[in-house]
TILO-946841 format. One line per field, with one value per residue: chain; z, x, y of N, C-alpha, C, O in turn. Coordinates in steps of 0.2 Angstrom, whole numbers, plus 5000, padded with zeros to 4 digits. Atoms other than C-alpha are relative to their C-alpha. Example, Ala and Ser with C-alpha at 12.3 -4.5 7.8 and 13.67 -1.06 7.14 Angstrom:
BEGIN
chain = [A,A] .
nw = [5000,4999] .
nu = [5004,4996] .
nv = [4994,4994] .
caw = [5039,5036] .
cau = [5062,5068] .
cav = [4978,4995] .
cw = [5000,5003] .
cu = [5004,4996] .
cv = [5006,5005] .
ow = [5003,5004] .
ou = [5009,4999] .
ov = [5005,5011] .
***
This chain:
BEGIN
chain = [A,A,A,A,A,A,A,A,A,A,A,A,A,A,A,A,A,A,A,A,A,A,A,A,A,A,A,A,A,A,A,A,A,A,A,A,A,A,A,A,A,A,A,A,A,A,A,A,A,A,A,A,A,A,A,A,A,A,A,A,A,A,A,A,A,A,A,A,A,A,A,A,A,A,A,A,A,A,A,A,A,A,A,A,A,A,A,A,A,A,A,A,A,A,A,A,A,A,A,A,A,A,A,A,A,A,A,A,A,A,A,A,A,A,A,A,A,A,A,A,A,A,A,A,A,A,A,A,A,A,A,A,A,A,A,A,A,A,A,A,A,A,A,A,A,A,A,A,A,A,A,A,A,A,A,A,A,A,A,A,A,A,A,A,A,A,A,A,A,A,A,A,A,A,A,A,A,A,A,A,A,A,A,A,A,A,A,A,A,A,A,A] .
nw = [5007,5003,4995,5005,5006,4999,5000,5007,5003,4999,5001,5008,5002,4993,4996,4995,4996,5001,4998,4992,4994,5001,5000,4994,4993,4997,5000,4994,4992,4997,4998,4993,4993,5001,5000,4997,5003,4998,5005,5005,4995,5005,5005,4999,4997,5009,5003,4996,5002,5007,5000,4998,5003,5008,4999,4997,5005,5003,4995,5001,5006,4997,4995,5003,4993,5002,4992,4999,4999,4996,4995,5000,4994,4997,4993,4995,5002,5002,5006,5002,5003,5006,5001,5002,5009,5004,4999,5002,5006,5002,4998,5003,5008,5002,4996,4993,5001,4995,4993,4996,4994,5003,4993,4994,5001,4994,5002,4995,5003,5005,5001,5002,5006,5007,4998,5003,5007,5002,5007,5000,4995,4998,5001,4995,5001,4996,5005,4992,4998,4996,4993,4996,4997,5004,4999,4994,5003,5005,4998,4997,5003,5006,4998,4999,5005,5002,5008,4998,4997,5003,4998,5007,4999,4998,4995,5004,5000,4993,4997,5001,4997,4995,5002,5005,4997,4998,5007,5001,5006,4999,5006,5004,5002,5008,5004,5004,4998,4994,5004,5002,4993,4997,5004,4998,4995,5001,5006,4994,5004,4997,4993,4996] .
nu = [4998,5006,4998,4995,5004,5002,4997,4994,5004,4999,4993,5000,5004,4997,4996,4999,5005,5007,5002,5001,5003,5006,5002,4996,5000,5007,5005,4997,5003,5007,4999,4997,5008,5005,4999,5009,5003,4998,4998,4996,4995,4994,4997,4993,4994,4997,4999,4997,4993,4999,4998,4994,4997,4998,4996,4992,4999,4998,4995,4994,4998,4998,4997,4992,4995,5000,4997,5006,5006,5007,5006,5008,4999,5009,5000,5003,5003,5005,5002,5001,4996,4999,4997,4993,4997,5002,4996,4991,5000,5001,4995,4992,4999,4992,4996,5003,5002,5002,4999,5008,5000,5003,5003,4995,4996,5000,5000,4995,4995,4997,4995,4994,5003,4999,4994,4994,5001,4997,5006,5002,5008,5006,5006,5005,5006,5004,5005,5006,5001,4991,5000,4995,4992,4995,4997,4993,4998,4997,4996,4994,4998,4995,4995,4995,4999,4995,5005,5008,5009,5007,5003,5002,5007,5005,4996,4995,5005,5005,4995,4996,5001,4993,4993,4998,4992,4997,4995,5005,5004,5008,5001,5006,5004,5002,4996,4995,5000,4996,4995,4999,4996,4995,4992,5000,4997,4995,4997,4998,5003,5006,5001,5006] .
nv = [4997,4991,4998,4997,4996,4994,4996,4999,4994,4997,4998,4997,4995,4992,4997,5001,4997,5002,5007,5002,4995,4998,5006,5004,5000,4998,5005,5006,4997,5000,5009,4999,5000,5004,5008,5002,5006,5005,5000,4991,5002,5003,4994,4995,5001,5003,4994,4997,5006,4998,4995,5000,5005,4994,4995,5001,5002,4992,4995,5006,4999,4995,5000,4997,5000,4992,5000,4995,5005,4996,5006,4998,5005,4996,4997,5005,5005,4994,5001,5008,5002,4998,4994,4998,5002,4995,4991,5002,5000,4994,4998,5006,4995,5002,4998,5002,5008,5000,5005,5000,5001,5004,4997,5003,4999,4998,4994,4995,5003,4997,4996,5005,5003,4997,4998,5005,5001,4991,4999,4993,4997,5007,4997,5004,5004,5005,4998,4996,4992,5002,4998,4996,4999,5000,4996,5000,5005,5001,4997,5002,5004,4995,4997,5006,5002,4998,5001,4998,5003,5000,5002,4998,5003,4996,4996,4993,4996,4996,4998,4993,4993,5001,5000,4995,4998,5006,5003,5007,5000,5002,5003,5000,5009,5003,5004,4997,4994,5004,5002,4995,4997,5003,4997,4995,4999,5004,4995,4995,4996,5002,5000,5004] .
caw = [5074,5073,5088,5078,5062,5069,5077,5062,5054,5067,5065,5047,5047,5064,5070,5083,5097,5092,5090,5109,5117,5107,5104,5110,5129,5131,5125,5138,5154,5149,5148,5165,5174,5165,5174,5180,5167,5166,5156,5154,5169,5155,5141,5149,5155,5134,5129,5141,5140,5121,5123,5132,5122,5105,5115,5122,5104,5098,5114,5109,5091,5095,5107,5104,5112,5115,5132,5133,5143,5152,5165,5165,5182,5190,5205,5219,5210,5203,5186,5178,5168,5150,5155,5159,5143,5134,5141,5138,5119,5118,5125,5115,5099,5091,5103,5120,5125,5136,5154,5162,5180,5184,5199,5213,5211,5230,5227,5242,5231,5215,5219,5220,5203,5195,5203,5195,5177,5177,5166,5159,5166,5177,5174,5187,5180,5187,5182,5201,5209,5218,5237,5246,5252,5234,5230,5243,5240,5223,5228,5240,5228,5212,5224,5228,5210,5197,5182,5179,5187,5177,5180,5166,5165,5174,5190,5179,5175,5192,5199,5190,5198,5213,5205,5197,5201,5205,5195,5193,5174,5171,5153,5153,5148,5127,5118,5105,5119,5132,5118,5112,5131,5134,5121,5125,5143,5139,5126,5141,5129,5142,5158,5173] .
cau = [6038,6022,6032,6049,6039,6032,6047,6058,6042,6043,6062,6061,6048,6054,6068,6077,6069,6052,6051,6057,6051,6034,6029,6039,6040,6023,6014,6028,6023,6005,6007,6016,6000,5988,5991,5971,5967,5973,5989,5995,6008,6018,6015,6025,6037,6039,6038,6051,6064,6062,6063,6079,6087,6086,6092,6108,6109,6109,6119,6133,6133,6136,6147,6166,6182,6185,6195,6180,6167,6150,6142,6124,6119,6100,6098,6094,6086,6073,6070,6069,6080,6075,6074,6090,6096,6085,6092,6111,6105,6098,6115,6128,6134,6151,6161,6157,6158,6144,6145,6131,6131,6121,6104,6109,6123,6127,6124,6138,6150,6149,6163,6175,6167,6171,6188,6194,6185,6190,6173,6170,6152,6139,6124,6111,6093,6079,6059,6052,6047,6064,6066,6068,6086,6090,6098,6110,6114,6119,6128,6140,6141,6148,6159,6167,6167,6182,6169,6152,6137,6122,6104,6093,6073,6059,6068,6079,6063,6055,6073,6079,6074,6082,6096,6098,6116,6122,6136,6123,6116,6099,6098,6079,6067,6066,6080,6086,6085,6096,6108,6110,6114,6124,6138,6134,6138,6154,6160,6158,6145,6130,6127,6118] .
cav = [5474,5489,5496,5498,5504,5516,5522,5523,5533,5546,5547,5550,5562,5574,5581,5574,5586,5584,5566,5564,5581,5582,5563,5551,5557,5564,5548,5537,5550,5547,5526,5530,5536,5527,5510,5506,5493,5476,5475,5497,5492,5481,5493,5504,5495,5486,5505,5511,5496,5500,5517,5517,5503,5517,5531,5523,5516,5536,5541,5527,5532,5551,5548,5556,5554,5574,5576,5592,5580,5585,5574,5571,5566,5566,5576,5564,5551,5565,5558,5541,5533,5537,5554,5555,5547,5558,5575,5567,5564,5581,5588,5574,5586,5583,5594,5587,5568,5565,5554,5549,5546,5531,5535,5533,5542,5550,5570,5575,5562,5574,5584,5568,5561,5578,5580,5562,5564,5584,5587,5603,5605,5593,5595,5587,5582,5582,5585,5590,5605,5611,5612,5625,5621,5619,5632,5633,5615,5618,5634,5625,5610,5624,5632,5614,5612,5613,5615,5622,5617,5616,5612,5606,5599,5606,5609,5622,5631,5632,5636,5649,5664,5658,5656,5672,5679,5662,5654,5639,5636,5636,5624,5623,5607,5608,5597,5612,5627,5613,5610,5627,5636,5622,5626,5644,5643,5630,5646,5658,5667,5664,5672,5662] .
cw = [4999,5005,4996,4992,5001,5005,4997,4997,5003,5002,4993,4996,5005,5001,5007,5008,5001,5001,5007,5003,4998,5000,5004,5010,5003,5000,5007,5006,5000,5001,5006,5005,5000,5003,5004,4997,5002,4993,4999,5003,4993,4993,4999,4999,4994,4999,5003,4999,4991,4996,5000,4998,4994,5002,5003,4995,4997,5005,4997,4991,4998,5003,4997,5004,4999,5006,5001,5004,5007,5002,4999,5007,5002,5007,5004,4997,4996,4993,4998,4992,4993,4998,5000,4994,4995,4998,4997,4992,4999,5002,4996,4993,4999,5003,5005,5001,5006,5005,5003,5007,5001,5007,5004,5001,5007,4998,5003,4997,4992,4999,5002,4994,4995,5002,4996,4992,4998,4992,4999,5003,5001,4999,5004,4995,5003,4997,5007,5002,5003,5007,5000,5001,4992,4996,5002,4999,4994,4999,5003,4997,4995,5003,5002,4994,4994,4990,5000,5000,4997,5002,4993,5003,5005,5005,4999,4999,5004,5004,4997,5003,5007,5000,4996,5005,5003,4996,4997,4992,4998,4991,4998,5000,4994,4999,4998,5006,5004,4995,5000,5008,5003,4998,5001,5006,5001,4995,5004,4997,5003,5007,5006,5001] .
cu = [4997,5005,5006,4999,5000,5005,5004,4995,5002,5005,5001,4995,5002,5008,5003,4996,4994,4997,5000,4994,4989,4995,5002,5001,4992,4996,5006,4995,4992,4999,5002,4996,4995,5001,4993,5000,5006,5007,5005,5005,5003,4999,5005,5005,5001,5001,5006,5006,5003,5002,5009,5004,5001,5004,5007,5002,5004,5007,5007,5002,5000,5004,5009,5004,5005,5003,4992,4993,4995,4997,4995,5000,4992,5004,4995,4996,4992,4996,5002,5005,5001,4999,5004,5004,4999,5003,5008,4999,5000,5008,5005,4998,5008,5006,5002,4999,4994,4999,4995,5004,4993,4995,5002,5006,4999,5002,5008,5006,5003,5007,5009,4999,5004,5010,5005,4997,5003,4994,5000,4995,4995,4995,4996,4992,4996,4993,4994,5001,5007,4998,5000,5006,5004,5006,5007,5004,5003,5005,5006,5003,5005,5005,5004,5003,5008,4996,4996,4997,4995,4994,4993,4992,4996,5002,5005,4997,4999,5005,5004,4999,5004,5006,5005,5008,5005,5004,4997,4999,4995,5001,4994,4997,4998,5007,5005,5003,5008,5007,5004,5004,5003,5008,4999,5005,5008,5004,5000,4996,4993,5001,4996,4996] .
cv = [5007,5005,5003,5003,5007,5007,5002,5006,5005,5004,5004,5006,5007,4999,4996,5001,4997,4995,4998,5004,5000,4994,4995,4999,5002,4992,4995,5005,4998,4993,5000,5001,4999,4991,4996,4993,4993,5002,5006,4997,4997,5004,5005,4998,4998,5009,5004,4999,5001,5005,5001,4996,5005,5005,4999,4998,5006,5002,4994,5003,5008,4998,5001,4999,5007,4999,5007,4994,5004,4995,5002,4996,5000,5001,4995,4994,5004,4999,4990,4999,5003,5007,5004,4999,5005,5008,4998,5001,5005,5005,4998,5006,4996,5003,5001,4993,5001,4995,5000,4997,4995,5002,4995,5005,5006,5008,5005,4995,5004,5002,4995,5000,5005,5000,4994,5000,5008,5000,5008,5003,4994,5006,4994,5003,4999,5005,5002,5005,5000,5003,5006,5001,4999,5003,5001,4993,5000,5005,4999,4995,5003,5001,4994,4996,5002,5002,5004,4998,5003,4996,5000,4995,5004,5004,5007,5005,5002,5002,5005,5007,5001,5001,5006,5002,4994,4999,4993,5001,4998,4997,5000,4993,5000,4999,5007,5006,4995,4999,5007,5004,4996,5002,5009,5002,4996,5004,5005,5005,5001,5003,4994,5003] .
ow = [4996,5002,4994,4989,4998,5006,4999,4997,5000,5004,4992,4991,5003,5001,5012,5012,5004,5004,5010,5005,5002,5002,5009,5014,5008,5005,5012,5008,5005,5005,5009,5010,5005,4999,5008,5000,5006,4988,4995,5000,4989,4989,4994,4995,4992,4998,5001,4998,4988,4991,4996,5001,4993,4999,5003,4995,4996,5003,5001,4989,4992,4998,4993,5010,4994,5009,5003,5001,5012,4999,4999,5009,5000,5009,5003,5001,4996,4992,5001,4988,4992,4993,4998,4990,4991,4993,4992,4989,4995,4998,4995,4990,5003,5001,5007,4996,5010,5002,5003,5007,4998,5012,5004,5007,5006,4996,5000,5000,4989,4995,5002,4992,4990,4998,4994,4989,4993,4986,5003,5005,4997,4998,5004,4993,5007,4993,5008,5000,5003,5008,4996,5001,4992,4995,5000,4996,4994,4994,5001,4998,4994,5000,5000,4994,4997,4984,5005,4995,4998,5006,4990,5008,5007,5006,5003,5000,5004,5009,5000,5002,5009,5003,4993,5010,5007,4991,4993,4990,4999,4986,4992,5003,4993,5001,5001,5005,5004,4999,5004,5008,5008,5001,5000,5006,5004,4993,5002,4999,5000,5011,5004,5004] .
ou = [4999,5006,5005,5004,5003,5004,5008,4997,5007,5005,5003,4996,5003,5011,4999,4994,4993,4993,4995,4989,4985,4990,5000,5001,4990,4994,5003,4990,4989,4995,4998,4997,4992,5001,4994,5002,5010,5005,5010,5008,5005,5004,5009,5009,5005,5007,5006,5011,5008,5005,5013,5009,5007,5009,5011,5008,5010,5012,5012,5008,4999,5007,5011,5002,5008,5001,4987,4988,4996,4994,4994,5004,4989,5009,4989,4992,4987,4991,5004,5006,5006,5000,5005,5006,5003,5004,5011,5003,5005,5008,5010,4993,5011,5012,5006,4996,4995,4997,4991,5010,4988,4998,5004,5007,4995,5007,5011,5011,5008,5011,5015,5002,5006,5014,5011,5001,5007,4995,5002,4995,4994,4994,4996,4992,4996,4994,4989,5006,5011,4994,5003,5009,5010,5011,5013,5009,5008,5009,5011,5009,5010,5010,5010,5007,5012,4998,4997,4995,4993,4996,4991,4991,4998,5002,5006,5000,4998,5003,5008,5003,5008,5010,5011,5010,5010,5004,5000,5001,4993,5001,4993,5000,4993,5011,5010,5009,5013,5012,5009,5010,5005,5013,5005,5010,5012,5010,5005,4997,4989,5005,4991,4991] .
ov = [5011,5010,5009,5005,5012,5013,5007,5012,5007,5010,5010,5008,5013,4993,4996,4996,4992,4994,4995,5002,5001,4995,4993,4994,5000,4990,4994,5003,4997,4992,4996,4998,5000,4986,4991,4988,4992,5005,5006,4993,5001,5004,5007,5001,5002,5011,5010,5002,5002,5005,5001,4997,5006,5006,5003,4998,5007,5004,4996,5004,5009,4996,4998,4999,5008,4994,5003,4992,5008,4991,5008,4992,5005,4998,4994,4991,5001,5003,4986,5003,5007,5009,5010,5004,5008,5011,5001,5005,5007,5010,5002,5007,4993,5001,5006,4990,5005,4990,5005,4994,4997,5003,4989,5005,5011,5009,5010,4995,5003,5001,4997,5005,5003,5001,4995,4996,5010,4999,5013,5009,4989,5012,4988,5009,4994,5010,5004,5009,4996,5008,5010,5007,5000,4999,5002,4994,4997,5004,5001,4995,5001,5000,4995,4991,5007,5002,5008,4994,5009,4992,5005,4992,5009,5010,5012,5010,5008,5005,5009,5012,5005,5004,5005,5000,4994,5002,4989,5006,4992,5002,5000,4988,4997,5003,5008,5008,4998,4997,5009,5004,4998,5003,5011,5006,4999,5002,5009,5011,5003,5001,4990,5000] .
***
């Protein structure tokens, strides 16, 4: 019950963003690596299952039926679940439905995936350093694409420079920025 209290409070008091990006996700990542004592291990996992129980509540109660649709996908299994959700939230607007792709989801299969939903733009997820072959990878993936390929979360950050002159989209890792250059790039008002 203190649990759902205090996440209504810090609904009612922030912003959308904020709640997630500034509160909400930091204290999870830091229960995430704190698992020493006896006990943090199920903290998490109640705070996590909880977590992602609210955000698929939001992303369901958002959710529009727009022919315009934007897959959310993680890159290779690179992020965890409620960070996926997270970023979908932070993306889901009224003029966009958003798709998730579930992990797991086989990277060299996107460009079937997009060819039978015909989305407007994928977008891969992920919060780790980016390869070396990245790049190239996501290169030869856009060119077999029929949409735009986006790349959003920390990877998007440490990969952009790479990616300058690409047809790639760099979204970023803050909620309002990842929103904002989403409908940018999807309005053709955004370079990569």
């Amino acid at each position: 019950v203190k649990l759902e209290q205090v996440y209504g409070q810090i609904f009612s008091s922030y912003p959308l963003a904020v709640a997630f990006q500034d509160i909400l996700m930091p204290l999870w990542k830091q229960l995430l690596q704190c698992h020493e004592a006896f006990g943090q291990a199920s903290e998490w996992l109640f705070l996590d299952g909880f977590l992602r129980s609210r955000v698929l509540q939001r992303l369901l109660l958002v959710r529009v039926m727009q022919p315009r649709r934007v897959i959310v996908c993680p890159l290779n299994d690179q992020c965890r679940e409620l960070e996926l959700l997270v970023t979908a939230l932070f993306l889901s607007s009224v003029d966009s439905a958003i798709q998730l792709l579930a992990i797991g989801q086989p990277f060299d299969e996107l460009a079937l995936v997009c060819e039978r939903v015909k989305p407007q733009a994928l977008v891969l997820v992920s919060n780790h350093a980016p390869s070396n072959e990245l790049p190239r990878r996501l290169n030869r993936l856009a060119m077999s694409l029929d949409c735009q390929l986006m790349l959003a979360g920390d990877t998007s950050e440490l990969a952009q420079e790479s990616l300058d002159g690409s047809s790639i989209g760099c979204l970023g890792n803050e909620g309002l920025v990842m929103r904002q250059r989403l409908k940018q790039f999807l309005a053709g008002n955004l370079d990569t």
